[in-house]
C-alpha positions as CSV (number, residue, x, y, z in Angstrom):
1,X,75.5,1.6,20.3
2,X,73.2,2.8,23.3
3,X,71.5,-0.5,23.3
4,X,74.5,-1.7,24.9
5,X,74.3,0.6,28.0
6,X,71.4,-1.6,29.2
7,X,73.2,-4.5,28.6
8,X,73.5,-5.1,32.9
9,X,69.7,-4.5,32.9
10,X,69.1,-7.5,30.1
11,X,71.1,-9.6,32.3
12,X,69.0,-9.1,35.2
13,X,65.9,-9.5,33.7
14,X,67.4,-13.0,32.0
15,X,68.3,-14.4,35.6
16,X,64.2,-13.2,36.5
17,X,62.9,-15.1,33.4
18,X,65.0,-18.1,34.8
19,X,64.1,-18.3,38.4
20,X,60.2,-16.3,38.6
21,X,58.5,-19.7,39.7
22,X,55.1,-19.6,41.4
23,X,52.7,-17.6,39.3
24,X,51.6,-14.2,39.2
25,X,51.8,-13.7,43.1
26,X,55.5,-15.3,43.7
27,X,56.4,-13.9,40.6
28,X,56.2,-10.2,41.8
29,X,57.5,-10.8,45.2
30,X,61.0,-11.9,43.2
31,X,60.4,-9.3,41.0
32,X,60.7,-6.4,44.2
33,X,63.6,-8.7,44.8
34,X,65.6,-8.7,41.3
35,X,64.4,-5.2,40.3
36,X,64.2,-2.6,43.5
37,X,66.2,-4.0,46.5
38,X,69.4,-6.2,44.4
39,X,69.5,-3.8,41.2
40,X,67.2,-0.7,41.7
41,X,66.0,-0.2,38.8
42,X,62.9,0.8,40.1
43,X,61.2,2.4,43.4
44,X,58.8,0.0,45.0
45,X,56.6,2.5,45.1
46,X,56.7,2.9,41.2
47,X,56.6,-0.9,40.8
48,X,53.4,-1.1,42.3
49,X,51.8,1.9,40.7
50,X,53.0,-0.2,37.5
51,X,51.2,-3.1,38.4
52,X,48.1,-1.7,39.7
53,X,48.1,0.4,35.8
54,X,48.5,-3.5,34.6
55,X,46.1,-5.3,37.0
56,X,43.5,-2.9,34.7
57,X,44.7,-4.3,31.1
58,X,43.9,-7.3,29.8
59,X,46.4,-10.1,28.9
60,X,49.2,-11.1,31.0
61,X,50.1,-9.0,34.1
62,X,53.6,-9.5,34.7
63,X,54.7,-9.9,30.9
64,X,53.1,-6.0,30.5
65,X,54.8,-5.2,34.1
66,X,58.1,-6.6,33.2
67,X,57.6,-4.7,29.8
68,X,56.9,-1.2,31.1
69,X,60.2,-1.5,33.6
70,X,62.1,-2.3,30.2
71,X,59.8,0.9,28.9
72,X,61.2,3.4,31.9
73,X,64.6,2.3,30.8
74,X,64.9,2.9,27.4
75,X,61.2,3.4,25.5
76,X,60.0,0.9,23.4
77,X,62.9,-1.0,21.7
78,X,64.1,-2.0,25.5
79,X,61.0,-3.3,26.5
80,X,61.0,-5.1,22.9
81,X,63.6,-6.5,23.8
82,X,62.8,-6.9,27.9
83,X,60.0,-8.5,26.5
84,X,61.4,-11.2,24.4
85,X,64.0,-12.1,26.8
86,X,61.5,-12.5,29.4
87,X,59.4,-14.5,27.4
88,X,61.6,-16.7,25.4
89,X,62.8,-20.0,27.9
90,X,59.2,-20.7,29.1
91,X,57.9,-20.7,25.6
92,X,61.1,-22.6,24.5
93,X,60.2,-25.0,27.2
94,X,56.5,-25.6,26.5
95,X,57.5,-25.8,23.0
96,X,59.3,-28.7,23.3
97,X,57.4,-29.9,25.5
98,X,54.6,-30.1,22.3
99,X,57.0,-32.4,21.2
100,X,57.4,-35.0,24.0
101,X,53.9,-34.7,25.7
102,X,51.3,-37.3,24.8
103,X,48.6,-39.0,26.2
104,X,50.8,-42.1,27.0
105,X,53.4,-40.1,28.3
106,X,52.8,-38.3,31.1
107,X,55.5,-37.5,33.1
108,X,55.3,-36.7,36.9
109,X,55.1,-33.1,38.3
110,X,57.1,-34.8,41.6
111,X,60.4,-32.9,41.0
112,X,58.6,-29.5,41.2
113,X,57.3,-30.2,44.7
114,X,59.1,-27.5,46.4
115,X,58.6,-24.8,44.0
116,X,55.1,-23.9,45.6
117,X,56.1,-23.6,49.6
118,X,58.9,-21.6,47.9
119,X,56.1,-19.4,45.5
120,X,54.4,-18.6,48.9
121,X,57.6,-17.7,50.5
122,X,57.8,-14.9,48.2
123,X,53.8,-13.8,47.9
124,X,54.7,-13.2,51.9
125,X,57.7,-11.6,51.2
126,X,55.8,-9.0,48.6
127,X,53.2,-8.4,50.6
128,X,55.0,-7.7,53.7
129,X,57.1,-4.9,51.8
130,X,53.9,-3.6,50.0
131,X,52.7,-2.4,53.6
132,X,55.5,0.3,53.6
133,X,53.4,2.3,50.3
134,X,50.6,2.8,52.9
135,X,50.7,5.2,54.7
136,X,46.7,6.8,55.6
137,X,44.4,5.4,57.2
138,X,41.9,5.6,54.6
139,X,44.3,3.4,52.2
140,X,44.5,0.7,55.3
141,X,40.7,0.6,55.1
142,X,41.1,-0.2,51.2
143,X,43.5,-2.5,52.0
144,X,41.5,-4.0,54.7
145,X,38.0,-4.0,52.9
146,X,39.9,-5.0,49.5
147,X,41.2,-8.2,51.2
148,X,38.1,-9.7,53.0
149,X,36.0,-9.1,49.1
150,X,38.9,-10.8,47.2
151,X,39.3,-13.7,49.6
152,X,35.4,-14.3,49.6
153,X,35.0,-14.2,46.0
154,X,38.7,-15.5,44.9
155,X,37.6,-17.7,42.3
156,X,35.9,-15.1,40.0
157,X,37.8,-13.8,37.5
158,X,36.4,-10.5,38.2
159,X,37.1,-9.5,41.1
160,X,40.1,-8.4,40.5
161,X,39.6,-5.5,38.0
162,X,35.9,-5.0,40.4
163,X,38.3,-4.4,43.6
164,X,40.7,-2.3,41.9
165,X,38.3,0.1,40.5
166,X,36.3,0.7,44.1
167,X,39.6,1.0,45.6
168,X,40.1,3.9,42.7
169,X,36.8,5.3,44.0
170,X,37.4,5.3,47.4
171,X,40.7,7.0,46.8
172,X,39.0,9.5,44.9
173,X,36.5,10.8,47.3
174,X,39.5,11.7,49.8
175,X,41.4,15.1,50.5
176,X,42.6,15.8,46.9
177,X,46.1,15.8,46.8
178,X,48.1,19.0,45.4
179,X,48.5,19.1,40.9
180,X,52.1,18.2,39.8
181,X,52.6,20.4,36.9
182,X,54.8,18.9,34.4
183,X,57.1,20.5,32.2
184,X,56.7,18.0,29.7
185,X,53.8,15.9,28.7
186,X,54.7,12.3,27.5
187,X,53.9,11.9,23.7
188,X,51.2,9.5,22.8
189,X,52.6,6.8,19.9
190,X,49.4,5.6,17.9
191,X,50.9,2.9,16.1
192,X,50.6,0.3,18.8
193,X,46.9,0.8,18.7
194,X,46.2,1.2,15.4
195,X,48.6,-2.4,14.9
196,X,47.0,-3.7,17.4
197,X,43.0,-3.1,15.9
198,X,44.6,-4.4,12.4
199,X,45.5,-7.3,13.3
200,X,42.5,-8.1,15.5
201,X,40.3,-7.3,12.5
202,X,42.7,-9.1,9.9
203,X,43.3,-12.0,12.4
204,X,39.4,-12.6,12.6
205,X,38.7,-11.9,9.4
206,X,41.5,-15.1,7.8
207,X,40.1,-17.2,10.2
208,X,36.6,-17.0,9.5
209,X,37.3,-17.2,5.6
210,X,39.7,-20.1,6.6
211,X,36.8,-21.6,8.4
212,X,34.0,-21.5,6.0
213,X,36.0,-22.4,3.0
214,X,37.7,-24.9,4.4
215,X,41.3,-24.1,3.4
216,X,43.7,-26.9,3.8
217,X,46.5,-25.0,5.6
218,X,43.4,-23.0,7.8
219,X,45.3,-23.9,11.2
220,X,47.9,-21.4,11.5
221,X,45.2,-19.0,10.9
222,X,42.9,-20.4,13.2
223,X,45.9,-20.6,15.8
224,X,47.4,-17.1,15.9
225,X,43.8,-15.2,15.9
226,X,42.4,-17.7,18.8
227,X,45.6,-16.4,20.8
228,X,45.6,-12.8,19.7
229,X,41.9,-13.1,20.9
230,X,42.7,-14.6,24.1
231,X,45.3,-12.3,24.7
232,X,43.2,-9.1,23.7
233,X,40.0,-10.0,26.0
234,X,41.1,-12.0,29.0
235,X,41.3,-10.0,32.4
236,X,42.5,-12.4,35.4
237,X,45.8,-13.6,34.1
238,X,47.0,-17.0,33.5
239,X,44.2,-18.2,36.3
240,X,41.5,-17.1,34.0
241,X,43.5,-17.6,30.5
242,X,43.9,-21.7,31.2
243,X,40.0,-22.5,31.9
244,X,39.3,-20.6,28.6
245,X,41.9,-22.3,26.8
246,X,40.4,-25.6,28.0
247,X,36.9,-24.9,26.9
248,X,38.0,-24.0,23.7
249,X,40.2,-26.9,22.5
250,X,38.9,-29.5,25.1
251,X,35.3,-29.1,25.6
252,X,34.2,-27.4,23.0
253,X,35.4,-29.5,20.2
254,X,33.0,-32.8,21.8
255,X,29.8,-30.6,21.5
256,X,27.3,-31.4,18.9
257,X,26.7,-28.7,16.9
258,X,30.6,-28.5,16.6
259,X,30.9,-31.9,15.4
260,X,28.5,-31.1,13.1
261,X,29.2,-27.7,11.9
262,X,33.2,-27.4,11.8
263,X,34.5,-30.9,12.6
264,X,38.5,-29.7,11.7
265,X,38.3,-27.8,14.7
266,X,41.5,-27.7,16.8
267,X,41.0,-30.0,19.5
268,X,43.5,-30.9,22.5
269,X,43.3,-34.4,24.6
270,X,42.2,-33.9,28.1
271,X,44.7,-35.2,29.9
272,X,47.6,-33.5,27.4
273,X,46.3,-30.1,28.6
274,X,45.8,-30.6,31.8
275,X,49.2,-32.2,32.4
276,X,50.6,-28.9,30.2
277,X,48.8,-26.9,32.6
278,X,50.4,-28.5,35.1
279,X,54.0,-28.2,33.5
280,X,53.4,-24.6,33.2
281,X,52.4,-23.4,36.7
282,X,55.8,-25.2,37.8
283,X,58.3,-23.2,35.7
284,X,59.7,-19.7,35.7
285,X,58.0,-17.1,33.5
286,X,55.2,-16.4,32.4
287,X,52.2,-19.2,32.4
288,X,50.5,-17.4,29.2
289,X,54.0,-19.7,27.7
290,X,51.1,-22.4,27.2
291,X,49.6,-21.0,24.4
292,X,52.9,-22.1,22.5
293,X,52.3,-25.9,24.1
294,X,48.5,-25.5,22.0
295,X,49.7,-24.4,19.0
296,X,52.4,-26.9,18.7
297,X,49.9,-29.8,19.4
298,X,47.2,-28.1,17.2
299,X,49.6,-28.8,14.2
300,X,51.4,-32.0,15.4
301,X,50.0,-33.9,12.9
302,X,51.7,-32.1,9.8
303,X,55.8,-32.5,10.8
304,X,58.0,-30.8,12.8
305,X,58.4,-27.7,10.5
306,X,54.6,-26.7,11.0
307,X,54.6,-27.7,14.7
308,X,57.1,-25.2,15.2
309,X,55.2,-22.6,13.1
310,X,52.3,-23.0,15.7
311,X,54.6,-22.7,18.7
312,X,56.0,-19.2,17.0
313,X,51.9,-18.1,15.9
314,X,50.4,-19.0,19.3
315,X,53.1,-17.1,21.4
316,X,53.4,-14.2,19.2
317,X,49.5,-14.1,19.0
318,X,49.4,-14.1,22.9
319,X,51.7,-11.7,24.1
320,X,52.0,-9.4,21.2
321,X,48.4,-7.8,22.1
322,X,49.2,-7.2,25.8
323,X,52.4,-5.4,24.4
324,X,50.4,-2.8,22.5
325,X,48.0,-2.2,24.8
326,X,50.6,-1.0,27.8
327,X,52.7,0.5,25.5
328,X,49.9,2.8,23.9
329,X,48.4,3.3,26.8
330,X,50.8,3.8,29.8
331,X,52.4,7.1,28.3
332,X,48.6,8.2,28.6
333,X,48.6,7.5,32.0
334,X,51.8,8.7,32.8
335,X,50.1,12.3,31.8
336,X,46.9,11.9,33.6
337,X,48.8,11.3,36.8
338,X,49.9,14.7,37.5
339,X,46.4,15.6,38.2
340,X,45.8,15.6,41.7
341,X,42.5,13.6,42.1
342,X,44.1,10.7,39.2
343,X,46.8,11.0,41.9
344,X,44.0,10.0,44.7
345,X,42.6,7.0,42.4
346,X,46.0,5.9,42.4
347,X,46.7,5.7,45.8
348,X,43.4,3.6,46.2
349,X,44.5,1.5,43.4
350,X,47.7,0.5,45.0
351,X,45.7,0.3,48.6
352,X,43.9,-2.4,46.5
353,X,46.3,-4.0,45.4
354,X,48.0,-4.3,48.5
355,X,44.4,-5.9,49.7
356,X,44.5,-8.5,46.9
357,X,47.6,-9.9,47.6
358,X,46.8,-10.1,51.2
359,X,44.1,-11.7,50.3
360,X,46.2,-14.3,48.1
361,X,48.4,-15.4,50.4
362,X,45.4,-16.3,52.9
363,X,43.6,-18.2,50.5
364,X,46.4,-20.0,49.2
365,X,47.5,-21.1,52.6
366,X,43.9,-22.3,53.7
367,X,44.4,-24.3,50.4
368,X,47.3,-25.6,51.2
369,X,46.0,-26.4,54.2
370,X,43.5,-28.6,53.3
371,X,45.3,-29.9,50.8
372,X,47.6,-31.4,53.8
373,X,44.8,-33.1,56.1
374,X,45.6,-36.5,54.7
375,X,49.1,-36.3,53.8
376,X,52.0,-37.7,56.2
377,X,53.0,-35.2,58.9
378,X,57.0,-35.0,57.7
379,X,55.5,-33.7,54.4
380,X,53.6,-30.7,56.2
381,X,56.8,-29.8,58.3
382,X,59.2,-30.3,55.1
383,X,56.6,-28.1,53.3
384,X,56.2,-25.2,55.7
385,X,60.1,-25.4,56.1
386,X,60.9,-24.4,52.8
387,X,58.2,-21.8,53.0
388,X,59.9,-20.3,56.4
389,X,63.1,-20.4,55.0
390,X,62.4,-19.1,52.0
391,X,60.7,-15.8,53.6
392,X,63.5,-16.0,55.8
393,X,66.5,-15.5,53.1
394,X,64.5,-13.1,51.7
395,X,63.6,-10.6,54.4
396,X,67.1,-11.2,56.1
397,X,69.4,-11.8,53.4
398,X,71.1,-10.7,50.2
399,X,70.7,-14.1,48.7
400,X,69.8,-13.9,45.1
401,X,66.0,-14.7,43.9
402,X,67.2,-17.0,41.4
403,X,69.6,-19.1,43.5
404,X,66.6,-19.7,46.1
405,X,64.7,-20.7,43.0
406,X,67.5,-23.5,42.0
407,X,68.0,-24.4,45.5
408,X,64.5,-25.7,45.9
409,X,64.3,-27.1,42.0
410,X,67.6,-29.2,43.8
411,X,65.9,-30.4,46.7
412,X,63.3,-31.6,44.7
413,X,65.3,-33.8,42.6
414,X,66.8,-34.9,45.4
């Protein structure tokens, strides 16, 4: 079968599901580890035009990265299948945890401790090796300017998609670079588009119907289109994904007019979310996995065969729409890029990029910083150690991503 050519490649992206701790911005730092330097599957170059493309799409950044890499092997089956493998232990993981998590049983996060130093380790490492994709200096401006707007307005969930497009403009204006001519045009598929507006439209439309008749099994409905929804809309990643998820099943549910007007409305204890929210940002893969921990407590209350059924509806619902998106729409932009001035946006784009997670690793550390002012001086130095050491086996060692990722889950059991 010629599914089992890319057998080695499934494997690899396994041990990367396994061992990608530290969110979006560790995450791809391991990601230049597992998939251009230790198997190159990948240029570094083409790995960040890939995630600058994603950076523009809503829904969850890596998952679609991690998906089009699959894509570039193999089409669409392999990143089906990149895609489920990738996804599957963190939403195995916050499933279950829908089953142990309550609000009188709150475990600790204390284990986890090392897994951030160890997440900046590799945001340094990325963005070190991003700096060898610039090479004008026009692009270091991009990268300069790009860094000092995302550091000053972080917090919004728009700067992101605002910075890249700029840096696009930018990169537009300069010397246009010479038209690739390509023999052959990638062919457009419109079936993950046209799936992907069905099921929005059918998705809203059961829920609604659900909601104002008040069918008795109306959850799963309700479940799968709040996800599909979340995944179709959101921009920002898991950072922006996490504050709507907590307005919609935390806050809003306690309003008023909610109380008055649909009073079956899924609702989620606060300290169960935020501890889940918690749980989430400490394992590997992708934090979008949380959306199975919602829909498993969202039908707790009618056995274990239901609870289950959420977990499946909620994580299909919120990584299925990100998957037709990138899928319809990369081959698209695979086309456009042998134009010369698409080729100019680009290399804005990835300037940009370059800028934001610059820009990351600064703000994180000034966070961490603070975050340090009162604790006991042998925790800063044990912090910063694995932090130094981390970067160190990366940039000066073969050591494999995944074993520096157990190595510090280790030390902080220990």
């Amino acid at each position: 079968m010629p599914i089992l050519k890319h057998l080695p490649f499934f494997r690899t992206v396994l041990l990367y599901s396994l061992s990608a701790f530290g969110g979006p911005q560790g995450q791809f730092g391991m990601m230049i580890k597992s998939f251009v330097e230790k198997h190159p599957y990948i240029t570094l170059k083409d790995l960040v035009n890939i995630n600058a493309f994603c950076q523009l799409m809503p829904g969850a950044t890596v998952t679609q990265t991690v998906s089009l890499i699959g894509y570039r092997q193999g089409g669409v089956l392999v990143a089906m299948i990149t895609l489920l493998i990738w996804t599957t232990p963190a939403v195995l993981f916050m499933s279950a945890l829908s089953f142990v998590l309550s609000s009188n049983n709150i475990s600790t996060l204390q284990h986890f401790r090392f897994l951030q130093p160890m997440a900046l380790g590799f945001l340094a490492f990325a963005s070190i090796k991003t700096y060898t994709t610039i090479d004008t200096k026009l692009q270091w401006f991009i990268v300069f300017v790009s860094a000092i707007i995302t550091y000053l307005l972080f917090k919004s969930p728009w700067v992101f998609p605002i910075v890249l497009i700029c840096g696009g403009i930018i990169g537009f204006t300069s010397k246009p670079i010479a038209t690739i001519h390509q023999a052959v045009a990638k062919r457009l598929r419109f079936f993950p588009i046209l799936l992907f507006a069905s099921l929005f439209l059918l998705a809203g439309f059961f829920s609604e119907t659900a909601r104002k008749q008040s069918w008795e099994n109306r959850t799963p409905f309700n479940v799968f289109e709040n996800m599909y929804r979340f995944g179709s809309i959101v921009f920002g990643g898991a950072d922006v994904l996490i504050p709507v998820m907590y307005n919609q099943y935390v806050v809003r549910p306690e309003t008023e007019r909610i109380k008055r007007t649909n009073k079956d409305a899924i609702s989620i204890d606060r300290d169960v979310f935020l501890s889940a929210s918690g749980v989430v940002r400490a394992l590997p893969g992708p934090a979008f996995s949380i959306s199975a921990f919602i829909g498993g407590m969202a039908m707790s209350d009618r056995g274990w065969g239901y609870q289950l059924l959420g977990c499946f509806l909620a994580a299909t619902g919120i990584f299925l729409p990100t998957f037709l998106l990138v899928i319809f729409f990369y081959p698209f932009w695979e086309n456009v890029q042998q134009y010369g001035r698409v080729q100019n946006i680009m290399t804005g784009v990835n300037a940009a990029v370059v800028g934001i997670m610059t820009a990351s690793i600064i703000y994180l550390f000034k966070d961490t910083a603070i975050a340090f002012v009162d604790k006991p001086l042998h925790d800063t130095i044990l912090f910063f150690s694995v932090f130094c050491t981390t970067f160190f086996l990366l940039y000066h060692t073969k050591i494999a991503a995944p074993l520096i990722a157990v190595g510090c889950l280790l030390l902080g059991f220990l």
